[in-house]
Every structure is written in C-alpha cells, then in structure tokens.
mmCIF file of the N, C-alpha and C atoms, coordinates in Angstrom:
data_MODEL
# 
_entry.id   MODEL 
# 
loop_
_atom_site.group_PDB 
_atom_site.id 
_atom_site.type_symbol 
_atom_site.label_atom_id 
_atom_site.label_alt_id 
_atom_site.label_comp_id 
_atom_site.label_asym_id 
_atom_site.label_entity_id 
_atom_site.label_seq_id 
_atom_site.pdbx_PDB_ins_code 
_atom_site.Cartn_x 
_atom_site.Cartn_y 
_atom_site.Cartn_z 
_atom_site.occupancy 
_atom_site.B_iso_or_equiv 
_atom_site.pdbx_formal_charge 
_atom_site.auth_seq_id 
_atom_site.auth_comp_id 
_atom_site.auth_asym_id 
_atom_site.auth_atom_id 
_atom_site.pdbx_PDB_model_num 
ATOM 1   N N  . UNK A 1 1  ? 209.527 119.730 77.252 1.00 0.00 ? 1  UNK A N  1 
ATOM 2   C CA . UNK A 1 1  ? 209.177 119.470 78.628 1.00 0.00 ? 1  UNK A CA 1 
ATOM 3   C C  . UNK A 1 1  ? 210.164 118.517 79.290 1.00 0.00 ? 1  UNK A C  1 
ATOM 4   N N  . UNK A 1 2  ? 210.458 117.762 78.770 1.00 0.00 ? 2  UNK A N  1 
ATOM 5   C CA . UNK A 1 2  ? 211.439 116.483 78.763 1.00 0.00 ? 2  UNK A CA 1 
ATOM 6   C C  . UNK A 1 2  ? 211.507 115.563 78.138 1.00 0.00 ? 2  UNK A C  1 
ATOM 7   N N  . UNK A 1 3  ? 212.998 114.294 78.387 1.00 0.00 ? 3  UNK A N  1 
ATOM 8   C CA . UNK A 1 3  ? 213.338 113.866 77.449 1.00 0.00 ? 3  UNK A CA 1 
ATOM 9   C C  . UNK A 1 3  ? 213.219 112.445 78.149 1.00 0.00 ? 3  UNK A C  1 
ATOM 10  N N  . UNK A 1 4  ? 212.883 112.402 79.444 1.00 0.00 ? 4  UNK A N  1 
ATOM 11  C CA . UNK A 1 4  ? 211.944 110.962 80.144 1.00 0.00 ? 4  UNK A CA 1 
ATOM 12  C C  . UNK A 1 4  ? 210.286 110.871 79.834 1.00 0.00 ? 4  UNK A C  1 
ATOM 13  N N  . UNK A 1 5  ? 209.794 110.462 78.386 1.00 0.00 ? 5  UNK A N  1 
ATOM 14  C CA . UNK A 1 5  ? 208.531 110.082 78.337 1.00 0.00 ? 5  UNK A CA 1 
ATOM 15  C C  . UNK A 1 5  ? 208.105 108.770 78.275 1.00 0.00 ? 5  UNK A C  1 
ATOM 16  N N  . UNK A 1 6  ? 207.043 108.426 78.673 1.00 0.00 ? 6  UNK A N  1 
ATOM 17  C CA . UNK A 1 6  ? 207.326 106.887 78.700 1.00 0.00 ? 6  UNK A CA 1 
ATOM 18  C C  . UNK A 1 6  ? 205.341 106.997 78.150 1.00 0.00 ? 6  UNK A C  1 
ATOM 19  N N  . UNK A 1 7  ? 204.927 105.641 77.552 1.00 0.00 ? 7  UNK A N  1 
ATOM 20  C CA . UNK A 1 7  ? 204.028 105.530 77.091 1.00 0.00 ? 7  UNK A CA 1 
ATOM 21  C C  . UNK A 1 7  ? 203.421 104.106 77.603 1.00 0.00 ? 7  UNK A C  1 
ATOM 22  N N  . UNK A 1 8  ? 202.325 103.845 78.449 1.00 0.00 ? 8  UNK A N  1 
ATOM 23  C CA . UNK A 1 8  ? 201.774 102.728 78.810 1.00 0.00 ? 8  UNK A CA 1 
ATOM 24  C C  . UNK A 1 8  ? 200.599 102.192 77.723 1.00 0.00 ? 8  UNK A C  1 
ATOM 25  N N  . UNK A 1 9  ? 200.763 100.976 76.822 1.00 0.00 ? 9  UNK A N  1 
ATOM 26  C CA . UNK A 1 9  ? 200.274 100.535 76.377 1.00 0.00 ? 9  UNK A CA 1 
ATOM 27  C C  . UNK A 1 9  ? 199.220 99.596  77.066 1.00 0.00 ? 9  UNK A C  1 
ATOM 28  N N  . UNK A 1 10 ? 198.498 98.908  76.410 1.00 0.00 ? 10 UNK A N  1 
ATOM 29  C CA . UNK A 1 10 ? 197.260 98.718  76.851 1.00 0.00 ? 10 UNK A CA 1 
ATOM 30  C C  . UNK A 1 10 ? 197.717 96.406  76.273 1.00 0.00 ? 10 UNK A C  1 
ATOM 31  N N  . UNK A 1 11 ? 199.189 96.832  75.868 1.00 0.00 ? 11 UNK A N  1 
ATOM 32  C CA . UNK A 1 11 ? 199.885 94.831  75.714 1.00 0.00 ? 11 UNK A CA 1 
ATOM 33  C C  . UNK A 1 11 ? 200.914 95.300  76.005 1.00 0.00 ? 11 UNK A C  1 
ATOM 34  N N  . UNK A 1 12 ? 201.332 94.623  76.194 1.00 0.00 ? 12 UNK A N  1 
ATOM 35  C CA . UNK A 1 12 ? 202.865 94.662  76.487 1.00 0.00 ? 12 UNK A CA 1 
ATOM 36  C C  . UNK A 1 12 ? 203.678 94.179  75.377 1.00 0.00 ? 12 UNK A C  1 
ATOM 37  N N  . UNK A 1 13 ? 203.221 94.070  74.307 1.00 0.00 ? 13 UNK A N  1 
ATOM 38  C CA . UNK A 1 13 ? 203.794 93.978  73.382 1.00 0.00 ? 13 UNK A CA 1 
ATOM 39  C C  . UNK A 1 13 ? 203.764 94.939  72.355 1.00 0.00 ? 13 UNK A C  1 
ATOM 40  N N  . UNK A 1 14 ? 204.669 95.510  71.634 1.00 0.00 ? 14 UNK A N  1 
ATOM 41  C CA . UNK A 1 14 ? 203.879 96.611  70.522 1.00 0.00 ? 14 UNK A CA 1 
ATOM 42  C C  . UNK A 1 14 ? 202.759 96.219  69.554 1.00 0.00 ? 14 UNK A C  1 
ATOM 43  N N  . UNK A 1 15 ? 203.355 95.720  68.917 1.00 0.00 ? 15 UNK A N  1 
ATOM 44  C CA . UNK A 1 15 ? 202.610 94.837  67.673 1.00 0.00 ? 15 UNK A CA 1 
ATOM 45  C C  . UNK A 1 15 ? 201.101 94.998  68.714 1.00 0.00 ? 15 UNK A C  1 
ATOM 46  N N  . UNK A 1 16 ? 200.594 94.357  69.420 1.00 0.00 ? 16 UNK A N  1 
ATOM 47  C CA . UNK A 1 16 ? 199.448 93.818  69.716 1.00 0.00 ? 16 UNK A CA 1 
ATOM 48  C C  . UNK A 1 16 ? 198.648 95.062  70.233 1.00 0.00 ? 16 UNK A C  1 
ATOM 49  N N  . UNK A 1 17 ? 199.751 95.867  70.653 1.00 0.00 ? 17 UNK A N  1 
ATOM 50  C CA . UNK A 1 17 ? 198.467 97.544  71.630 1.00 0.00 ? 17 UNK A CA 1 
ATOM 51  C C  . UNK A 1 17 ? 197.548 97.982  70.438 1.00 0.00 ? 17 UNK A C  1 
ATOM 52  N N  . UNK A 1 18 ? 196.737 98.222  71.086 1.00 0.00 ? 18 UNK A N  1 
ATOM 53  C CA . UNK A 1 18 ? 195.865 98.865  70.342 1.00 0.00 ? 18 UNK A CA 1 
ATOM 54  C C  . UNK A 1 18 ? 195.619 100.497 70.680 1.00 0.00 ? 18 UNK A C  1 
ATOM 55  N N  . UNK A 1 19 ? 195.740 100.943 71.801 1.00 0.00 ? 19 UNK A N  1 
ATOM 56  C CA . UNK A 1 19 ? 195.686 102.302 72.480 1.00 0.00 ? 19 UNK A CA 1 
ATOM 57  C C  . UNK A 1 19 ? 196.818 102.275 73.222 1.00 0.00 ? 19 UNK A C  1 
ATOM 58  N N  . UNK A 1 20 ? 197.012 103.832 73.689 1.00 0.00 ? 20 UNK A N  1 
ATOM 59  C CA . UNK A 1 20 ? 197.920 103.808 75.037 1.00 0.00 ? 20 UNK A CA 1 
ATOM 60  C C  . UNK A 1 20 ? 197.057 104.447 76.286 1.00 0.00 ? 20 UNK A C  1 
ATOM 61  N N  . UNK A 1 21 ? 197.499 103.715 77.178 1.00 0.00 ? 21 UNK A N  1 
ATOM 62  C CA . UNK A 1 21 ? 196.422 103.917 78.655 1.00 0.00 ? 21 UNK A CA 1 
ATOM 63  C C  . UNK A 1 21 ? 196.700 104.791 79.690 1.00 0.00 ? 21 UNK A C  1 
ATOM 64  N N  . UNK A 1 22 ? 198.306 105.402 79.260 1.00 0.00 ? 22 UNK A N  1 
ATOM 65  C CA . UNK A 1 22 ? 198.895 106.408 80.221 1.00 0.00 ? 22 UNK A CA 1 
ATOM 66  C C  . UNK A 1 22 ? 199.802 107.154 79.242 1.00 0.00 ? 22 UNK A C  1 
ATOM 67  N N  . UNK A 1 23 ? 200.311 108.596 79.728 1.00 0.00 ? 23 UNK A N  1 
ATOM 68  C CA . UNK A 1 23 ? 201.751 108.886 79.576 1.00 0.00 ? 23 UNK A CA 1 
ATOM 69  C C  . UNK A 1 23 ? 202.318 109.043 80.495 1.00 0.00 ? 23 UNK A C  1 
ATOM 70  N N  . UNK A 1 24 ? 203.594 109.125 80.686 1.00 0.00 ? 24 UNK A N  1 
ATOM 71  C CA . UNK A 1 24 ? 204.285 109.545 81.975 1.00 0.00 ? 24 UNK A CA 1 
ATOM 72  C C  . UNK A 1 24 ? 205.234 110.467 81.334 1.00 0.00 ? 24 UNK A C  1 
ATOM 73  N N  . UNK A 1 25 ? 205.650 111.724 81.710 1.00 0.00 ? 25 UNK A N  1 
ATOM 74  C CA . UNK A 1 25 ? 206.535 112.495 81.557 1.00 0.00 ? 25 UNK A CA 1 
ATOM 75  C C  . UNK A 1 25 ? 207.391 112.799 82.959 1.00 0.00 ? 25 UNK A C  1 
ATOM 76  N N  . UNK A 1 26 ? 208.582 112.301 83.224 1.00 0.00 ? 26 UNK A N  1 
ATOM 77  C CA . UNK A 1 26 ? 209.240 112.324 84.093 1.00 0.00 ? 26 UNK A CA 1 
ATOM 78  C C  . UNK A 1 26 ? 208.352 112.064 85.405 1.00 0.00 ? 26 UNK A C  1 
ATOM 79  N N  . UNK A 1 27 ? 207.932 112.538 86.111 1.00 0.00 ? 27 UNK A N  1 
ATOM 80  C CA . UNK A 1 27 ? 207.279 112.035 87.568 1.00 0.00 ? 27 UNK A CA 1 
ATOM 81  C C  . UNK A 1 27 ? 206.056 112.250 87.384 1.00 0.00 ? 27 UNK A C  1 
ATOM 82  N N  . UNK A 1 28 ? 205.269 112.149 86.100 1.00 0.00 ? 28 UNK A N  1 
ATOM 83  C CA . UNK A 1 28 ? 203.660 112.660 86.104 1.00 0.00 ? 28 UNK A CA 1 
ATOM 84  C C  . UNK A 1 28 ? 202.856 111.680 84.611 1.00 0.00 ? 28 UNK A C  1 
ATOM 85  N N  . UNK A 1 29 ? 201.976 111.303 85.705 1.00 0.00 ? 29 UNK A N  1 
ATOM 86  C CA . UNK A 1 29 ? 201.347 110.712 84.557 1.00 0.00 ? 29 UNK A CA 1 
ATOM 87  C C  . UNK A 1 29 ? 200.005 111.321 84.424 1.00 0.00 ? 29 UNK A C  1 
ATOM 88  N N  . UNK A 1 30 ? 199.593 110.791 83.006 1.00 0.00 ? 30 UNK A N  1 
ATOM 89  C CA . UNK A 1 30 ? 198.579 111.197 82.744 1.00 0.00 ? 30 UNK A CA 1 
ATOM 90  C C  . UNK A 1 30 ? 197.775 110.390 81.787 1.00 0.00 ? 30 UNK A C  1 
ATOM 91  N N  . UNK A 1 31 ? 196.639 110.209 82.140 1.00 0.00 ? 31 UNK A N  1 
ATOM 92  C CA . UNK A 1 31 ? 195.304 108.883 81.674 1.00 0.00 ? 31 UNK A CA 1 
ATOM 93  C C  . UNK A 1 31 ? 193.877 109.603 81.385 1.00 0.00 ? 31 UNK A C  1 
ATOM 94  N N  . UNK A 1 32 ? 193.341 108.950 80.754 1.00 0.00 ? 32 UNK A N  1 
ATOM 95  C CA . UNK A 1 32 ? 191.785 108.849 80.691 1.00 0.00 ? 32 UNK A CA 1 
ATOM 96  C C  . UNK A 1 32 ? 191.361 108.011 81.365 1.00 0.00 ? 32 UNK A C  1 
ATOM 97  N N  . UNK A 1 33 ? 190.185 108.539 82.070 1.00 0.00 ? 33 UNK A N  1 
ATOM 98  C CA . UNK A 1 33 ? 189.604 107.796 82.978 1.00 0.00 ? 33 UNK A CA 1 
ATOM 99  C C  . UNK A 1 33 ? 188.032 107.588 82.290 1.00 0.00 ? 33 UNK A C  1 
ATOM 100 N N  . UNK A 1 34 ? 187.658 106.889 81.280 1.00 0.00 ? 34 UNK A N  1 
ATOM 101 C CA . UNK A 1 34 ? 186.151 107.581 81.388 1.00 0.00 ? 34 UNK A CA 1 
ATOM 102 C C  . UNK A 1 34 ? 186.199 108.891 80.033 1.00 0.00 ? 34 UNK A C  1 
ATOM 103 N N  . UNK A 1 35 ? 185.621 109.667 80.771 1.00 0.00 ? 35 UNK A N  1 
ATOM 104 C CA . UNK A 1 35 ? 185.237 110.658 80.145 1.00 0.00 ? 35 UNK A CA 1 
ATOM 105 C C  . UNK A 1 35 ? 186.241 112.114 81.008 1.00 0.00 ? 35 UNK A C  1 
ATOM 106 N N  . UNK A 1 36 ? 187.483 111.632 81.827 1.00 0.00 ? 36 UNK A N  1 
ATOM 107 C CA . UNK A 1 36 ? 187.692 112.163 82.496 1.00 0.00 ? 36 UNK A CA 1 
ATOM 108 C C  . UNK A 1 36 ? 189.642 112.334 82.032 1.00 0.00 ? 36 UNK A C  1 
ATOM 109 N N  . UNK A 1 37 ? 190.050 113.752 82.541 1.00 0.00 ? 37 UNK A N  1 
ATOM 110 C CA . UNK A 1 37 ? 191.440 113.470 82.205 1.00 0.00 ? 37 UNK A CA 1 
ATOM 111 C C  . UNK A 1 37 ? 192.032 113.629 83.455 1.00 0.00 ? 37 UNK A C  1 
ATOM 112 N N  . UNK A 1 38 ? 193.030 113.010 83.397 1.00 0.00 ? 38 UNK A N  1 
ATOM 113 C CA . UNK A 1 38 ? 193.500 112.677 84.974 1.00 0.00 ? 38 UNK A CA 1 
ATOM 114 C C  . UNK A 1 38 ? 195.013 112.920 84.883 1.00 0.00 ? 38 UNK A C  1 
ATOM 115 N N  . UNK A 1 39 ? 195.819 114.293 85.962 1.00 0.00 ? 39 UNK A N  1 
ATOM 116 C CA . UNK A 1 39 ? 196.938 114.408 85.627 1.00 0.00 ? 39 UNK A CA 1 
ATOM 117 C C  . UNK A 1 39 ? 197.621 114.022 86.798 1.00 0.00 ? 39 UNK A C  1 
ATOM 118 N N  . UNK A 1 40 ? 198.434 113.311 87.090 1.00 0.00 ? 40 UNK A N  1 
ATOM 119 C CA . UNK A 1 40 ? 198.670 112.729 88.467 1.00 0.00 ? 40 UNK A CA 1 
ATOM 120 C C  . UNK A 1 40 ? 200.380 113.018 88.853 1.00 0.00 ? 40 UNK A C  1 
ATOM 121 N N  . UNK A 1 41 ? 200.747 113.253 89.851 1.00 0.00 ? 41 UNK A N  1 
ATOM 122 C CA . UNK A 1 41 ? 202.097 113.474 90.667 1.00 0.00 ? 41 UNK A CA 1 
ATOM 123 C C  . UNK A 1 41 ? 202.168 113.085 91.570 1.00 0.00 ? 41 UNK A C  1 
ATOM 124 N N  . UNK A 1 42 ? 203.017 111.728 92.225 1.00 0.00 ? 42 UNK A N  1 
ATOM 125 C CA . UNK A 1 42 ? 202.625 111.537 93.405 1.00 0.00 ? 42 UNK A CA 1 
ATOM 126 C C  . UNK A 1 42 ? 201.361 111.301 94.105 1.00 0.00 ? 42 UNK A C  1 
ATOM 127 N N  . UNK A 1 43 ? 200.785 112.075 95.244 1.00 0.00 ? 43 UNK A N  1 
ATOM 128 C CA . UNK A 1 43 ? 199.350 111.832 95.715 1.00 0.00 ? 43 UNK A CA 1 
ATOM 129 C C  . UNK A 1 43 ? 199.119 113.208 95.301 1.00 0.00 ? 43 UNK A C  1 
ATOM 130 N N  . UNK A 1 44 ? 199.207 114.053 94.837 1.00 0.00 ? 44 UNK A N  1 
ATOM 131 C CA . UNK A 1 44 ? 198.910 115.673 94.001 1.00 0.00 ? 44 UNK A CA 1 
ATOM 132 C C  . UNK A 1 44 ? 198.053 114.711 92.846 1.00 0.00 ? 44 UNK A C  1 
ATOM 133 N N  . UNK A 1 45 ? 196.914 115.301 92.395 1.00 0.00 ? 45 UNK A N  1 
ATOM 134 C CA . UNK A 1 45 ? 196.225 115.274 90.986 1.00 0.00 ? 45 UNK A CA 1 
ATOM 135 C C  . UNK A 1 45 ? 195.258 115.840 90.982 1.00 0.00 ? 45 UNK A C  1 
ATOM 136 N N  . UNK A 1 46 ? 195.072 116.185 89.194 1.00 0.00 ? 46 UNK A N  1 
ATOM 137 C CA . UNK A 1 46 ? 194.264 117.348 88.939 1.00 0.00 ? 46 UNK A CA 1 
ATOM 138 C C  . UNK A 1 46 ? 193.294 116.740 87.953 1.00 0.00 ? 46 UNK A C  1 
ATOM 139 N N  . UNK A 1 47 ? 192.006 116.427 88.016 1.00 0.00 ? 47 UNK A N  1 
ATOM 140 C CA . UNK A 1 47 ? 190.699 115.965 86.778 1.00 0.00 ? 47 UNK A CA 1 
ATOM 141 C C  . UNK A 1 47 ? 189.932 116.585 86.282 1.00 0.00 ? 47 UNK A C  1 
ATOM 142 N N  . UNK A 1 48 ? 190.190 116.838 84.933 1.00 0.00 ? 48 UNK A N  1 
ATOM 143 C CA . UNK A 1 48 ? 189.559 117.869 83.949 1.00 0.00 ? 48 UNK A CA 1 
ATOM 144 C C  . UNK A 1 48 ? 188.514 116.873 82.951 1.00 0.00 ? 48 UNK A C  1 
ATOM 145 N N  . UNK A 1 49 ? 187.632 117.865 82.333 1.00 0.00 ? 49 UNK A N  1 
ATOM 146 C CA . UNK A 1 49 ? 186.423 117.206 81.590 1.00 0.00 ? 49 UNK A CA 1 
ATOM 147 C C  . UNK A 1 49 ? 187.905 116.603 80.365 1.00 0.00 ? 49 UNK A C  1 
ATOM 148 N N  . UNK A 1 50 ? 187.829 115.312 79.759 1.00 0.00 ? 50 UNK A N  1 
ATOM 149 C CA . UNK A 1 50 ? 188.635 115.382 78.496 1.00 0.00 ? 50 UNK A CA 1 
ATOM 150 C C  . UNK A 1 50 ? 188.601 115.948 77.207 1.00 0.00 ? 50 UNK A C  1 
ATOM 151 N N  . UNK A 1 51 ? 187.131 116.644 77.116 1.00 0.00 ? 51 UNK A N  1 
ATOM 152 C CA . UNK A 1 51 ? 187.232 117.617 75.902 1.00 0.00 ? 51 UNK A CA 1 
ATOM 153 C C  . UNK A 1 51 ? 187.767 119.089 76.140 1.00 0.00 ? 51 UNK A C  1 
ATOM 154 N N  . UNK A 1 52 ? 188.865 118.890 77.621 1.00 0.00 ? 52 UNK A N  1 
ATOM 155 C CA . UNK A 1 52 ? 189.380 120.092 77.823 1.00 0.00 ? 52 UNK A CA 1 
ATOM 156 C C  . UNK A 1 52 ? 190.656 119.921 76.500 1.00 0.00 ? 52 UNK A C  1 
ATOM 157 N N  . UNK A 1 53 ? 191.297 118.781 76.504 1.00 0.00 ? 53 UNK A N  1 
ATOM 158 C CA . UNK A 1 53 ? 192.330 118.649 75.484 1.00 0.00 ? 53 UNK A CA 1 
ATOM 159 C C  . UNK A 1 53 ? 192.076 119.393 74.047 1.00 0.00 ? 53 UNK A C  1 
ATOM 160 N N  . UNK A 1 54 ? 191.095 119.137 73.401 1.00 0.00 ? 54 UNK A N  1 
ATOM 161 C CA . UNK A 1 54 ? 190.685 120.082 72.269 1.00 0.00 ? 54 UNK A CA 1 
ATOM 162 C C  . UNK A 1 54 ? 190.217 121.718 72.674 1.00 0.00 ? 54 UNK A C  1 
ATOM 163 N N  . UNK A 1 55 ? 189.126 121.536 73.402 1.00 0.00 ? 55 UNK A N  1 
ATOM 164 C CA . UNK A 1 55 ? 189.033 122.662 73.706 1.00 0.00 ? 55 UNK A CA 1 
ATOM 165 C C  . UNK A 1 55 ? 189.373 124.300 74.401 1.00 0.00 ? 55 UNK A C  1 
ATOM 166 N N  . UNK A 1 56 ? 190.670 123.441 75.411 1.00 0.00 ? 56 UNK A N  1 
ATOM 167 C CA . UNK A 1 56 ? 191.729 124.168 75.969 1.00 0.00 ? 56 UNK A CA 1 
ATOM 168 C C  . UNK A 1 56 ? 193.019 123.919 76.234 1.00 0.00 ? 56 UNK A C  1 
ATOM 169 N N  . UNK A 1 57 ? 193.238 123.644 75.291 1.00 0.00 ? 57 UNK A N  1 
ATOM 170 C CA . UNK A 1 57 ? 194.994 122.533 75.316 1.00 0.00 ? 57 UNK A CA 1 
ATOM 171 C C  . UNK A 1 57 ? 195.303 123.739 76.453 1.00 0.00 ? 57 UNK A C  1 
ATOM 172 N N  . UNK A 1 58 ? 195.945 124.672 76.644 1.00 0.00 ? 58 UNK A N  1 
ATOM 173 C CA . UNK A 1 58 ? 197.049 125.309 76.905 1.00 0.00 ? 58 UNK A CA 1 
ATOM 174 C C  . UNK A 1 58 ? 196.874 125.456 78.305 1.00 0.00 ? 58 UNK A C  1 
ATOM 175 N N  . UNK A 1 59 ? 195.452 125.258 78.274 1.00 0.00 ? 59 UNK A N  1 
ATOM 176 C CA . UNK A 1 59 ? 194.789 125.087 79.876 1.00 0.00 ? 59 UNK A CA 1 
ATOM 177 C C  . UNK A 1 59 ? 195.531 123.495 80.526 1.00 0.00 ? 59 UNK A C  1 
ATOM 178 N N  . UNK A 1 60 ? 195.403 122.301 79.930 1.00 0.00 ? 60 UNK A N  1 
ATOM 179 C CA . UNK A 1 60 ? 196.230 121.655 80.325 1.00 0.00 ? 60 UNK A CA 1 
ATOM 180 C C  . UNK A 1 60 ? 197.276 121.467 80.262 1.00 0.00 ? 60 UNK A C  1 
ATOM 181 N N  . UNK A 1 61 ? 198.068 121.807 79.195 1.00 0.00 ? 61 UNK A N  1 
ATOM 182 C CA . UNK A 1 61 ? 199.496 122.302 79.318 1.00 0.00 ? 61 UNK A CA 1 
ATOM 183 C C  . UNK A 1 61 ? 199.692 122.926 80.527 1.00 0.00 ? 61 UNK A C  1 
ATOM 184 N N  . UNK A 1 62 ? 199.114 124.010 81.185 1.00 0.00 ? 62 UNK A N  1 
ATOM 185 C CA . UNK A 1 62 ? 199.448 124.744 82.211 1.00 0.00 ? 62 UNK A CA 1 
ATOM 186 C C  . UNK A 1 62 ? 199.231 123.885 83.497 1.00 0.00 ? 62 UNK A C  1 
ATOM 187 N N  . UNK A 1 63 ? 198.713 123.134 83.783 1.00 0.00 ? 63 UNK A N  1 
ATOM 188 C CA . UNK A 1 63 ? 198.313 122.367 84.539 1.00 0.00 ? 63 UNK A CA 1 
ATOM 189 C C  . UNK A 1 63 ? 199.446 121.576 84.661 1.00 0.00 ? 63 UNK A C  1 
ATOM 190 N N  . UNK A 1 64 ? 200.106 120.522 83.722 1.00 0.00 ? 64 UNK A N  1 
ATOM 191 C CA . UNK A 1 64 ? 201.280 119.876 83.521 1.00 0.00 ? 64 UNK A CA 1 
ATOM 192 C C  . UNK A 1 64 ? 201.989 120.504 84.020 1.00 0.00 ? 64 UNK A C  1 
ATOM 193 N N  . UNK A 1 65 ? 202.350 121.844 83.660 1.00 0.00 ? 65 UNK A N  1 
ATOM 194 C CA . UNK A 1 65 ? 203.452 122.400 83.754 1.00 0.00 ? 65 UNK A CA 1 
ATOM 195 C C  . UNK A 1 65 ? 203.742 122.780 85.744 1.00 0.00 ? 65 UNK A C  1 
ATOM 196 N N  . UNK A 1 66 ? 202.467 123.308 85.676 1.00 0.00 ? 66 UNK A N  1 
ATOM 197 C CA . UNK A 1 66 ? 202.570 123.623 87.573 1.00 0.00 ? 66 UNK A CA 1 
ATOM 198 C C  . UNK A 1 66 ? 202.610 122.090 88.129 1.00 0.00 ? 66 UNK A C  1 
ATOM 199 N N  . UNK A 1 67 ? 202.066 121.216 87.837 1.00 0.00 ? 67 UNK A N  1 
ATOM 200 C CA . UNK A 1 67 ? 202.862 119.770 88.895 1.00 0.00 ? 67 UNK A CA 1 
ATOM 201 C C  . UNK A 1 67 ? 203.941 119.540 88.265 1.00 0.00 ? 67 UNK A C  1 
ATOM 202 N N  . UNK A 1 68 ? 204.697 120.000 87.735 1.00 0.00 ? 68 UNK A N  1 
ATOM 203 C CA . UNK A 1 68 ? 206.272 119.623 87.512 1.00 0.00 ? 68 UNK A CA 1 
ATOM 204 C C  . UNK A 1 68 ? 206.723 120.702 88.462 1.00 0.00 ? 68 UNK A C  1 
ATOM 205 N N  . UNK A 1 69 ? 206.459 121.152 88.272 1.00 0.00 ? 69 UNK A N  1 
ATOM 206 C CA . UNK A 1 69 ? 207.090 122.609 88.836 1.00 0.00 ? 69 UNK A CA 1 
ATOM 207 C C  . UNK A 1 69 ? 206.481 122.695 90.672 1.00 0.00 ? 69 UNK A C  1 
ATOM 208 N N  . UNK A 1 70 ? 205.603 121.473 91.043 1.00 0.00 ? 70 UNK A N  1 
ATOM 209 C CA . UNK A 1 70 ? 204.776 121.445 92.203 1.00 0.00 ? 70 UNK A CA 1 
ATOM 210 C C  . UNK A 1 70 ? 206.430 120.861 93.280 1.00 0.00 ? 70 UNK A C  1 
ATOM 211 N N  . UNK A 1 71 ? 206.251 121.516 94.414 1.00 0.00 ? 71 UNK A N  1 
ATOM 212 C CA . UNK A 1 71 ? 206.744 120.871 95.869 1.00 0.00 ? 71 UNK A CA 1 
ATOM 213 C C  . UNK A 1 71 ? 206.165 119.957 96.762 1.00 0.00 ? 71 UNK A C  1 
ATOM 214 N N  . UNK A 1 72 ? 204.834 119.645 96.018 1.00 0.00 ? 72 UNK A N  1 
ATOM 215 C CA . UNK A 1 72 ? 204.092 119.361 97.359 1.00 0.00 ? 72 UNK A CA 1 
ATOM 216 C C  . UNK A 1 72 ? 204.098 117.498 96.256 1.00 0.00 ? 72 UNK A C  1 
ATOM 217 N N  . UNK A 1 73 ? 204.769 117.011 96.596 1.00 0.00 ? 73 UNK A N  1 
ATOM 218 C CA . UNK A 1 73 ? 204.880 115.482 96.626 1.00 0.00 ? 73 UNK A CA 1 
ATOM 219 C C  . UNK A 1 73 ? 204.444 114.852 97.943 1.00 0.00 ? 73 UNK A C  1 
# 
C-alpha cells in the first residue's frame, strides 16, 4: 500500500506504550474509537462496527483502498 506508515502510540516513548492508538498510512489514518473503527482522510471518513476487521478484512481493505484513491479531500 505504502512505504509512509506511521504508528501512534499511546507514550511517546517506546519502551513505555502499551497499545497503539492510530495508524497512518500516507494521508489516512485509522483508530478505534470504542467499539468503533474509524478510517479517516482529511474531512472524508468512513465508521465500521470493529469486528468488521476479523470478520471482513477485505471489506476494510477496500475501504482503505477507495480513500487513497478518493479526490474529495
């Protein structure tokens, strides 16, 4: 997908994170909110139940993939 991923920890230190609270893949991040998955671009975003990740990865894969691929920033 790319080779800009970036990972928001939950310290700012390694040693000390315990989770990570975001990813970002080039202009898109993506979090748990809750019980909620949250794929964000700009003011564009899309919130899926989070047991879509097990239960339909490819469904969010596809999702990722159309806000990269989105114009509407």
């Amino acid at each position: 997908m790319s080779d800009r991923i970036r990972f928001g920890l939950d310290d700012r230190y390694l040693d000390k994170a315990s989770k990570i609270k975001a990813y970002r893949i080039k202009d898109i991040v993506i979090k748990i909110e809750g019980e909620k998955l949250v794929i964000a671009r700009g003011t564009e975003h899309k919130t899926l139940p989070i047991d879509h990740l097990l239960k339909q990865p490819s469904m969010v894969f596809k999702e990722i993939v159309r806000l990269m691929d989105s114009d509407n920033i």
